[in-house]
C-alpha positions as CSV (number, residue, x, y, z in Angstrom):
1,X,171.5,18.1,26.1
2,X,171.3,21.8,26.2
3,X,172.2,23.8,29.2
4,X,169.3,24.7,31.8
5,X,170.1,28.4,31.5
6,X,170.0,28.7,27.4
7,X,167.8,31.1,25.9
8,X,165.3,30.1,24.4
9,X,164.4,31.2,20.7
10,X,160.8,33.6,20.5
11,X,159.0,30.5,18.8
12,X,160.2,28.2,22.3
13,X,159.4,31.0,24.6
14,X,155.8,31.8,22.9
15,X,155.6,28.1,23.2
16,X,156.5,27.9,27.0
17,X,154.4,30.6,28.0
18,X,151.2,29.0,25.8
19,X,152.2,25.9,28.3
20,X,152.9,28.0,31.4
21,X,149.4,29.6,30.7
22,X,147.6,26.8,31.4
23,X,146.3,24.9,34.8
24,X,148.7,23.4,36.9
25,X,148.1,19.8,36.0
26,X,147.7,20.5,32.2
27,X,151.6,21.8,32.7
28,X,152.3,18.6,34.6
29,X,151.0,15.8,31.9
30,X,153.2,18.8,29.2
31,X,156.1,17.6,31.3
32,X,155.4,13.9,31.7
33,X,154.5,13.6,28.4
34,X,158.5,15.1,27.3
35,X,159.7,13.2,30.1
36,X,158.2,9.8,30.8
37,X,161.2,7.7,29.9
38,X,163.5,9.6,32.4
39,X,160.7,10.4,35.6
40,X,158.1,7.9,34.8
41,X,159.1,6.3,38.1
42,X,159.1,9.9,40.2
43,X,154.7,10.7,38.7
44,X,153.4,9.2,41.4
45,X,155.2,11.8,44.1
46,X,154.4,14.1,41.0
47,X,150.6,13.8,41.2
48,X,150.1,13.1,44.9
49,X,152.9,15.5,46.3
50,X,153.6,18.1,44.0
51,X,150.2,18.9,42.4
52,X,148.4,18.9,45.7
53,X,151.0,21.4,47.5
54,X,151.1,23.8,44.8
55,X,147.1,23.5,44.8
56,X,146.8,24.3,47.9
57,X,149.3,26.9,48.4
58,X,147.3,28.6,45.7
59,X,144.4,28.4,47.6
60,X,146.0,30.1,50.8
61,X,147.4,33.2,48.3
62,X,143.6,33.4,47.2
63,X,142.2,32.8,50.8
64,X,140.3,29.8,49.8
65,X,140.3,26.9,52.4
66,X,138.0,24.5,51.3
67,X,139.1,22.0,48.1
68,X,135.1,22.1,46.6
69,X,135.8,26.2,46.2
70,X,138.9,26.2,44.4
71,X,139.6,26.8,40.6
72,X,142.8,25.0,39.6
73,X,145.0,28.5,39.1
74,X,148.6,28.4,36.7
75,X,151.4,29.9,38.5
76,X,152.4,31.7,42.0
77,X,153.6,35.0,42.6
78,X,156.9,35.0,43.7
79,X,156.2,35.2,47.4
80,X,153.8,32.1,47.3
81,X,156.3,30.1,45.5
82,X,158.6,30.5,48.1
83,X,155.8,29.5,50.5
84,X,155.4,26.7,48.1
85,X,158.4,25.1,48.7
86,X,158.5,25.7,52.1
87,X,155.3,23.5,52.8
88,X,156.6,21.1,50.2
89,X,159.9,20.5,52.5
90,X,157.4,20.5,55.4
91,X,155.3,17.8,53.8
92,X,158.3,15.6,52.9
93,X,159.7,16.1,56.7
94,X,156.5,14.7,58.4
95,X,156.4,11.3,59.8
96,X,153.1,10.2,58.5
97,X,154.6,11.2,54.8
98,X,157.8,9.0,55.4
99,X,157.0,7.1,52.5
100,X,157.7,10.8,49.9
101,X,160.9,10.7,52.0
102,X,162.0,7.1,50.6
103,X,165.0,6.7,48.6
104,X,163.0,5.8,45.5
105,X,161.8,9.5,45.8
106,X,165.2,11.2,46.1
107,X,164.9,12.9,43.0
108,X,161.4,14.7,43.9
109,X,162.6,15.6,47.6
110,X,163.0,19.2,47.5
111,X,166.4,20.3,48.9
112,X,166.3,22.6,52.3
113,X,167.9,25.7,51.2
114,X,167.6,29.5,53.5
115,X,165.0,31.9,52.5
116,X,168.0,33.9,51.1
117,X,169.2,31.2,48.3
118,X,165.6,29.6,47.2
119,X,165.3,33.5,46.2
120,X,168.4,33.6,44.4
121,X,167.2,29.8,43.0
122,X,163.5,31.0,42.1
123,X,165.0,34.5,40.3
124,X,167.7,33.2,38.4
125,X,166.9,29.5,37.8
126,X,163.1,28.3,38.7
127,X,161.5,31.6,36.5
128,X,162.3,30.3,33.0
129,X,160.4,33.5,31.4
130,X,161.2,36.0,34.1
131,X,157.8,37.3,34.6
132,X,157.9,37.0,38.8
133,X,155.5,34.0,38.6
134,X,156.4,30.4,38.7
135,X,154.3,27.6,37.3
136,X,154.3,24.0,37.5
137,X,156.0,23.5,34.5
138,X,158.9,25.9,35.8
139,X,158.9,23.7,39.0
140,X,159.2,20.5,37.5
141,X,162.1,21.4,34.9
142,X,163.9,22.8,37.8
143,X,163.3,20.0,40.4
144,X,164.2,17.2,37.6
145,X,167.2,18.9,36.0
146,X,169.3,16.3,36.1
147,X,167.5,15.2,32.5
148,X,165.6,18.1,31.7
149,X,166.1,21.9,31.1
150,X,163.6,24.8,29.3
151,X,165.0,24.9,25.6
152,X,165.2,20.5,25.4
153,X,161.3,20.9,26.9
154,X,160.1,23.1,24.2
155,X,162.1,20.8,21.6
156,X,160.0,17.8,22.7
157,X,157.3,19.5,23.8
158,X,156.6,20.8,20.0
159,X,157.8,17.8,18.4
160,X,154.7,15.7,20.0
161,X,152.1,17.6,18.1
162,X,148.8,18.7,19.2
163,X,146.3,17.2,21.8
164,X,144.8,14.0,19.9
165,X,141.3,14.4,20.0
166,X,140.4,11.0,21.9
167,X,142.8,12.3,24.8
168,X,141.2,15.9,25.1
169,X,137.7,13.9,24.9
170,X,138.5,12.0,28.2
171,X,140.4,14.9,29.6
172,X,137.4,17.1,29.3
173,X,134.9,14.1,30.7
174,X,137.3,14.2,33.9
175,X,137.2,18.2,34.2
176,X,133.1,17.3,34.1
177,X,133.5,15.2,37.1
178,X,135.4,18.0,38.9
179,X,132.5,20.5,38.2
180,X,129.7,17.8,39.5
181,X,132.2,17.6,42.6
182,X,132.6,20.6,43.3
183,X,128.4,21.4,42.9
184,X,127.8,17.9,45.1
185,X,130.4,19.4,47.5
186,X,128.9,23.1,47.9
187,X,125.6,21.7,48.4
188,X,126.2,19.1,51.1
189,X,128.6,21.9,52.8
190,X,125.6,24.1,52.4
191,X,123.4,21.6,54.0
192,X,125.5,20.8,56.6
193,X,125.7,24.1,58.3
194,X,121.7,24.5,57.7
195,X,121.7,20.9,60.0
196,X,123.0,22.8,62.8
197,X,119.9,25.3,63.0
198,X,117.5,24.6,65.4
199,X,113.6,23.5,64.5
200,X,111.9,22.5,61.1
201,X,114.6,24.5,59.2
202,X,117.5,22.2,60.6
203,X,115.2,19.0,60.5
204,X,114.5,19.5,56.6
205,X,118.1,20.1,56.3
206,X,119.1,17.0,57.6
207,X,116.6,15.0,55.8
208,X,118.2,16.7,52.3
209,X,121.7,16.0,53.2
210,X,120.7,12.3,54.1
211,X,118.7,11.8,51.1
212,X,121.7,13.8,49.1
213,X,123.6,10.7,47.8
214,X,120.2,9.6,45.9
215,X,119.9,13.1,44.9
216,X,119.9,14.6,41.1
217,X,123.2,16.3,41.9
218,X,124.9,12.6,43.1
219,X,123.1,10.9,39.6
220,X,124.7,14.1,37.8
221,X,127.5,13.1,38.9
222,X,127.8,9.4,38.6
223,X,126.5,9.8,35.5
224,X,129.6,12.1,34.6
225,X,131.7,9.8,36.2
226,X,131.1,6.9,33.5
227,X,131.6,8.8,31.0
228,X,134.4,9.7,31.8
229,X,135.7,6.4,32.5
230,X,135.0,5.6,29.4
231,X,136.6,8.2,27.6
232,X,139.3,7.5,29.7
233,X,139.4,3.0,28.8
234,X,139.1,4.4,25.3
235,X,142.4,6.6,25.6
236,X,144.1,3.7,27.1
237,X,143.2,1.2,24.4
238,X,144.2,3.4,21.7
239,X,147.7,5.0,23.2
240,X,148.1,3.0,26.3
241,X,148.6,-0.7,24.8
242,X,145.6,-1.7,27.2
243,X,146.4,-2.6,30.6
244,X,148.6,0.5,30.9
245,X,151.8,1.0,33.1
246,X,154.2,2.9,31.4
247,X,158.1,3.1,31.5
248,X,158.3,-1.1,30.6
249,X,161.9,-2.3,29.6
250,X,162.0,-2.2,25.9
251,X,158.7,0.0,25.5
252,X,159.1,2.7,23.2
253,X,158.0,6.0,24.8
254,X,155.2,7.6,23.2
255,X,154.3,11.4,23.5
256,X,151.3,10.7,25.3
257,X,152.6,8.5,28.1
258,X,152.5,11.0,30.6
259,X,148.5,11.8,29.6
260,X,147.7,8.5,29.6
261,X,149.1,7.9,33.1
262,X,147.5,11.1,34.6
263,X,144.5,10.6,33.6
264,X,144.2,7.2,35.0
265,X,145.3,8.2,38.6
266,X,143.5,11.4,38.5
267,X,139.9,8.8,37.1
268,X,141.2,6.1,39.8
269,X,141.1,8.8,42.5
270,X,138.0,10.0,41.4
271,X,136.5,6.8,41.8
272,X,138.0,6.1,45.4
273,X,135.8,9.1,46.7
274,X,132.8,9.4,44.6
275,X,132.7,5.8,42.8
């Protein structure tokens, strides 16, 4: 394998970027999908470690602080990444996270390091393109080294083809579910508050937040939900063999593994809140 340092060629670097450019977990499934054979076992800390820290550390650079307000971004500046992985060592240290702090995990575990040499890391090793930002992609490549580097990523990456049409179908149907969140959300937080006012004002406000989960918004976005559950069942069939787990002994790896997988997880946790 190529070293984690090697330039990469203008067609791999206008194809990192292209990746780089877009949301956070878009550049996650990019990686899964080049990598499921070595990390299928480590997308699980992936999805509910990783993606949520670096979600919500762009959140703090933006000065957002509630989940419904927030616009999945693509990369940090320099200083938030640092803050990144400072809350991402945080997280693994609590107790109530023990489980991220398993052995099984020792590969995702982010390694303590002084404010002094994560910047030497982030600047010379993390920033594949050197802009000053670093993305999930960058993050991931870094953190799972051991099998993966920027130049054998791009190789993979561009060997898998394009986004098959039944997978951007269900992958679209769940970005509908997060925009009928996020609208179900803003109302009921916008309701709540009115609650709190005294008189008819805070009496009609309650009635509307307890008649909310019959409301058109909530049918929006059950509706939005089986759809995309379907989309999703249809993926499966067609690139997950059906009851899909990934990673089996003797299964070949396919270049949309790490889609398949995502989207199930992100359409299961979807369904755990909102079902």
């Amino acid at each position: 394998m190529s070293s984690f340092v090697e330039k990469l060629s203008p067609e791999a670097l206008a194809h990192f970027n292209e990746v780089t450019q877009k949301p956070f977990s878009q550049q996650a499934v990019a990686f899964l999908n080049a990598y499921w054979p070595e990390v299928h076992d480590q997308a699980e800390f992936i999805f509910t470690v990783a993606w949520e820290v670096i979600k919500y550390a762009d959140m703090h650079a933006k000065g957002i602080q509630l989940i419904y307000q927030y616009e999945e971004g693509c990369d940090l500046d320099f200083d938030i990444a640092l803050y990144f992985y400072e809350q991402l060592c945080k997280f693994v240290e609590q107790p109530k996270n023990a489980q991220w702090a398993d052995d099984k995990f020792a590969r995702s575990q982010p390694t303590m390091m002084t404010a002094i040499k994560r910047k030497q890391e982030i600047r010379e090793k993390v920033d594949v393109n050197f802009d000053g930002r670093v993305g999930m992609l960058e993050y991931l490549l870094y953190q799972y080294r051991d099998v993966a580097n920027p130049a054998d990523f791009c190789e993979r990456s561009m060997g898998g083809g394009e986004e098959h049409p039944e997978i951007r179908k269900a992958r679209l149907a769940l970005e509908e579910v997060s925009k009928r969140i996020r609208a179900y959300e803003a109302e009921k937080a916008r309701l709540t508050e009115l609650a709190q006012a005294p008189g008819v004002k805070g009496l009609k406000a309650k009635n509307e937040l307890a008649q909310l989960d019959s409301s058109p918004l909530w049918e929006q976005l059950n509706a939005a939900l089986i759809t995309a559950e379907a989309a999703v069942r249809i993926a499966t069939k067609k690139f997950g063999g059906g009851s899909y787990s990934g990673g089996g002994a003797g299964e070949a790896a396919r270049p949309t593994d790490g889609a398949i997988w995502w989207m199930n997880r992100d359409l299961e946790e979807k369904k755990k809140r909102y079902g």
